[in-house]
C-alpha positions in Angstrom: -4.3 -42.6 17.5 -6.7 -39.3 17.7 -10.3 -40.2 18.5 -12.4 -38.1 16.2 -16.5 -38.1 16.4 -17.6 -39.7 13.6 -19.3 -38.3 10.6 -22.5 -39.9 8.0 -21.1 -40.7 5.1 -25.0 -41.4 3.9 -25.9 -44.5 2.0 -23.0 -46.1 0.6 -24.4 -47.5 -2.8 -25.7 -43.6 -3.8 -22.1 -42.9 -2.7 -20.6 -45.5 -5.2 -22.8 -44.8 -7.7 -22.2 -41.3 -7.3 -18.0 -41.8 -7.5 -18.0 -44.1 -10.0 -19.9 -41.6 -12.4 -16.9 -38.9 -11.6 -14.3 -41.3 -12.4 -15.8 -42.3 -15.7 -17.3 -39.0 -16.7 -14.4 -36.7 -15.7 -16.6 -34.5 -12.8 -15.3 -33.3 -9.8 -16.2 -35.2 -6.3 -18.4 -33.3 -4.0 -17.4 -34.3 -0.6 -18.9 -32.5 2.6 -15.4 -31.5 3.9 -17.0 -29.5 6.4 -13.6 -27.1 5.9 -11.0 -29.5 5.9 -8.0 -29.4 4.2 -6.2 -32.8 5.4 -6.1 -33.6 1.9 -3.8 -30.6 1.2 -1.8 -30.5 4.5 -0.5 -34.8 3.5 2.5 -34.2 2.3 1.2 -35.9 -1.3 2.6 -35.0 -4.7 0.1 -33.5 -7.1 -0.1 -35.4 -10.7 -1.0 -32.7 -13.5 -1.7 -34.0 -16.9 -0.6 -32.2 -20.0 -4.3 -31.4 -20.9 -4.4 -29.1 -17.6 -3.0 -26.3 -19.6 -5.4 -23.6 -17.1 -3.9 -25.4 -13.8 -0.4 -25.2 -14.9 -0.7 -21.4 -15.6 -2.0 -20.4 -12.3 0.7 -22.1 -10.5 4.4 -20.9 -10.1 6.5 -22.4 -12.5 9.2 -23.2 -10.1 6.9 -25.6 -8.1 6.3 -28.0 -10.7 8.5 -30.8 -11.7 8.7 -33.4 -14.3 6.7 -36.7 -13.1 9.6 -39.4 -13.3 7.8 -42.4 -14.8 5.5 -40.7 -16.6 5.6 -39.6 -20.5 6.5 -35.8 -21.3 3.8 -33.1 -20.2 3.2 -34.7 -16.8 3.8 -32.7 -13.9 4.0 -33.0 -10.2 3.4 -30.2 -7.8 5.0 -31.0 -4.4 4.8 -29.7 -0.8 6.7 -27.3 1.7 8.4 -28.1 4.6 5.1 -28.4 6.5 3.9 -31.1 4.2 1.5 -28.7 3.4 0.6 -27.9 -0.5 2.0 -24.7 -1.3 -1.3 -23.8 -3.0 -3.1 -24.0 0.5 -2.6 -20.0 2.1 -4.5 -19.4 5.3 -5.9 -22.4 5.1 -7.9 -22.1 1.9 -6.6 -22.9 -1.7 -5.9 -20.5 -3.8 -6.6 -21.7 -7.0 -9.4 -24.2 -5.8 -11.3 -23.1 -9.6 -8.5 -24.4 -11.8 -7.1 -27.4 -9.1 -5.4 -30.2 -10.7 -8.1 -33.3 -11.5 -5.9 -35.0 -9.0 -7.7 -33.0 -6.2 -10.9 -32.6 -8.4 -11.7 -36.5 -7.7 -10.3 -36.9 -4.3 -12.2 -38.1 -1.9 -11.2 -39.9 1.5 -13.9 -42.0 1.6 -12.2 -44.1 -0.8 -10.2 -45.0 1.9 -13.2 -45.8 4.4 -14.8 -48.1 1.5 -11.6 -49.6 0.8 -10.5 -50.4 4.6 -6.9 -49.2 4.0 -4.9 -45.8 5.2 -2.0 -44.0 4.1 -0.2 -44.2 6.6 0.5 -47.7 8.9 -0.5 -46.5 12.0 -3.4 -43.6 10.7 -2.2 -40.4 12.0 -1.9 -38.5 8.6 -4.4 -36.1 8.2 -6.3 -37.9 5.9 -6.8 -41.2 7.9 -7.6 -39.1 10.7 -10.5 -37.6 8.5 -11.6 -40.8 7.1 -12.1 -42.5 9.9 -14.7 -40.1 10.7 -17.1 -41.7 7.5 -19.6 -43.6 8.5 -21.0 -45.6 5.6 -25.1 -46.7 6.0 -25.7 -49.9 4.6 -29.3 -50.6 4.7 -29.5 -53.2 2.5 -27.1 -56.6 2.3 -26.6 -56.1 -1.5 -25.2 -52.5 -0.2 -22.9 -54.5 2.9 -21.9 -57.2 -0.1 -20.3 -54.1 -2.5 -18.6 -52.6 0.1 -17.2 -55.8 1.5 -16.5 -56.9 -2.4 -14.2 -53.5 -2.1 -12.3 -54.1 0.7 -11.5 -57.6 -1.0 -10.2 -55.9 -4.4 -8.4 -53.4 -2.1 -6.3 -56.3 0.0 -6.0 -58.1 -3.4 -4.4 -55.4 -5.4 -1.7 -54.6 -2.1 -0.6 -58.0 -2.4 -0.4 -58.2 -6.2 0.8 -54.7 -6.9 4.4 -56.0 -8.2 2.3 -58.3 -10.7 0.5 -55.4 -12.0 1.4 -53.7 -15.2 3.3 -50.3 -14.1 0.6 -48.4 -15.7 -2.0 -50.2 -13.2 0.8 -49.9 -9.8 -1.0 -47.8 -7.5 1.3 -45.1 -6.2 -0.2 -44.4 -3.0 -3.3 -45.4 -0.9 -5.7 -43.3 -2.6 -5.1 -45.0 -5.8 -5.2 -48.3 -4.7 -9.0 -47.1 -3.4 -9.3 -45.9 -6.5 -8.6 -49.5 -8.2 -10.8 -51.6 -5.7 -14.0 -49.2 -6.4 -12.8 -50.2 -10.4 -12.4 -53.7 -9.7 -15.3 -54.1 -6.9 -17.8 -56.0 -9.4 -15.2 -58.5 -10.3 -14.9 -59.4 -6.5 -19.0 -59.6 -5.3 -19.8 -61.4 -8.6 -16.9 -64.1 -7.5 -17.6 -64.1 -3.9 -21.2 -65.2 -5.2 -19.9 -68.2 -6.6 -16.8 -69.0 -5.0 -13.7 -67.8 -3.2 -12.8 -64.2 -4.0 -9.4 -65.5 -4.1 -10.1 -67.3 -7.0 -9.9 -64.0 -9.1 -6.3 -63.8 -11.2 -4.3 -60.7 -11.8 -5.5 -60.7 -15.6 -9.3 -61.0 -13.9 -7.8 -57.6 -12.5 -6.1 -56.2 -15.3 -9.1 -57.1 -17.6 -11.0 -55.5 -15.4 -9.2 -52.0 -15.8 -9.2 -52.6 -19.3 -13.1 -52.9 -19.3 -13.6 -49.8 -17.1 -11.0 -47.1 -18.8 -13.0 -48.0 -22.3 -16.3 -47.0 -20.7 -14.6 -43.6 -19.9 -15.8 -40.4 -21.9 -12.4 -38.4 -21.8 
C-alpha cells in the first residue's frame, strides 16, 4: 500500500457537525482537497437526480444513462477508460459550478470517520487520500462519536441485505454516509449496553427520523 504523509483533518465533532448540516440542508462539502481529484479519477458512477436540470444541460447527452433501479429522471454519468470522470480535463472539472450533488457532498473523510475503504486492499485513489485525514479528538465525548460511527458503519456491512433497497448502500461512500446518519443510535446504546443490541428497524427508524429533518 502507498504510504502517504498524513494530513489534519481538524476537530472531528466541528467536522460532524459541519457534514451533518450539508446533508440535511442540501450545501455543498467544503473539503481542503489541496488539488486532488482522487474523487474524480475512481472509476465511480455519478447519480444525477431529475431536479439537476442545470447539471444535465452542461453535460453531453451521450454520457448519461438511465440509473437501473432508480425511478425515471435519474441519471448516471460514468467514466472513461482511465476510470477517470469524463468531466475531469487537465486535471480540473469542467463544469465544477453546476457538478451533480453527488460530488457537491462528497467528502472522503467519511471514509476516515467510518473506518471502511472502497476498495479491500486501499489502493483506489480515494483510500489513498483518506488515509491521509487525521481526525483530533480532544475530548472523549468526541473519541465516543467517532467510535459510535465506525460501529453503525460495520453494522450496516453486515446487515445491508436486510435493509430496505432504498436504504442498500451502493458503494463505500454511502455506507459512510449512513453510519454518520445512524451514529447517535449507536453511542446512545453503547452507553447502556452492547451496540449490538441495536436492530435493523433501530436502523431503519433511524433513517426515517433523519430524512424528515431534511429541508429539500
Amino acid at each position: 500500500m502507498t504510504q502517504v504523509d498524513g494530513k489534519s483533518a481538524g476537530p472531528f465533532s466541528r467536522w460532524l457537525d459541519t457534514f451533518t448540516r450539508a446533508l440535511r440542508d442540501n450545501l455543498s462539502v467544503v473539503v481542503d482537497c489541496g488539488g486532488c481529484t482522487a474523487c474524480c479519477r475512481n472509476k465511480s458512477f455519478i447519480q444525477i437526480a431529475p431536479e439537476e436540470s442545470e447539471t444535465r444541460a452542461a453535460i453531453p447527452r451521450e454520457l448519461l444513462f438511465p440509473a437501473p433501479g432508480l425511478p425515471e429522471g435519474y441519471y448516471i454519468l460514468g467514466y472513461d477508460t482511465r476510470g477517470h470522470c469524463p468531466m475531469l480535463v487537465d486535471n480540473r472539472c469542467v463544469i465544477y459550478a453546476r457538478r451533480p450533488r453527488t460530488c457537491r457532498i462528497f467528502d472522503c473523510r467519511v471514509l476516515t470517520a467510518a473506518g471502511i475503504s472502497v476498495t479491500e486492499d486501499r489502493t483506489s485513489p480515494v483510500d489513498v487520500q483518506a488515509a491521509r485525514w487525521q481526525f483530533v479528538c480532544s475530548e472523549q465525548e468526541e473519541l465516543d462519536s467517532l467510535q459510535a460511527i465506525k460501529a453503525a458503519a460495520a453494522y450496516i456491512q453486515q446487515q445491508t441485505a436486510y435493509l430496505p433497497e432504498k436504504w442498500q448502500p451502493g458503494n463505500a461512500f454511502q455506507t459512510g454516509v449512513l453510519a454518520v446518519v445512524a451514529g447517535p443510535l449507536f453511542l446512545e446504546n453503547s452507553q447502556e449496553t452492547d451496540p449490538l443490541t441495536v436492530t435493523v428497524n433501530d436502523l431503519i427508524k433511524s433513517f426515517e427520523r433523519f430524512e424528515e429533518s431534511r429541508t429539500i
